[in-house]
N, C-alpha and C positions, 0 to 999 in steps of 0.2 A: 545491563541492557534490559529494556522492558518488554513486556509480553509480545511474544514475534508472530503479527496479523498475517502472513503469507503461508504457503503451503509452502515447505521444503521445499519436499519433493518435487512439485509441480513445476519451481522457477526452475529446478535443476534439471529437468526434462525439458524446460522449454529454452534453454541457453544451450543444452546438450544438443536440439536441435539446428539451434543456429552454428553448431559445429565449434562452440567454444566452450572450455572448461568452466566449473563454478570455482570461485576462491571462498575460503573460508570466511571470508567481514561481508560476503557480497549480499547473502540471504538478512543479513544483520542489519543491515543497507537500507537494499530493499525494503524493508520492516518501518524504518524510520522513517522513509518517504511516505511510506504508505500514512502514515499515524497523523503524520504533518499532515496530506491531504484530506482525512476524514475530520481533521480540528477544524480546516478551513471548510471544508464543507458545512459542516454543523453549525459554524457561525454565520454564514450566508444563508443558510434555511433560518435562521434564528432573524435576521438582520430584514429577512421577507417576511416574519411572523410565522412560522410553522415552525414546527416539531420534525415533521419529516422531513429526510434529507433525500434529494430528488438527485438523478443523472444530473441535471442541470448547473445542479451546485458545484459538483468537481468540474 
């Protein structure tokens, strides 16, 4: 698994709120989607000619 972008804790508080358990692969998950959506982000700032990646982009 590669470097996990999420806050634990944070997703775990905020699933615990929606009154459901975290699983163990969920944070791991989570992690992966996230990473998928800052590559695509970055190539669309990249694709507009910037450097910064803007709200826009995700």
């Amino acid at each position: 698994m590669a470097e996990i972008l999420v806050v634990t804790s944070k997703i775990k508080e905020a699933i615990k709120a929606e009154g459901c358990n975290t699983a163990s692969d969920a944070v791991d998950a989570l992690s992966i989607k996230v990473s998928k959506m800052v590559k695509e982000a970055a190539a669309r700032a990249k694709e507009n000619g910037r450097k910064t990646v803007r709200g826009i982009d995700f």
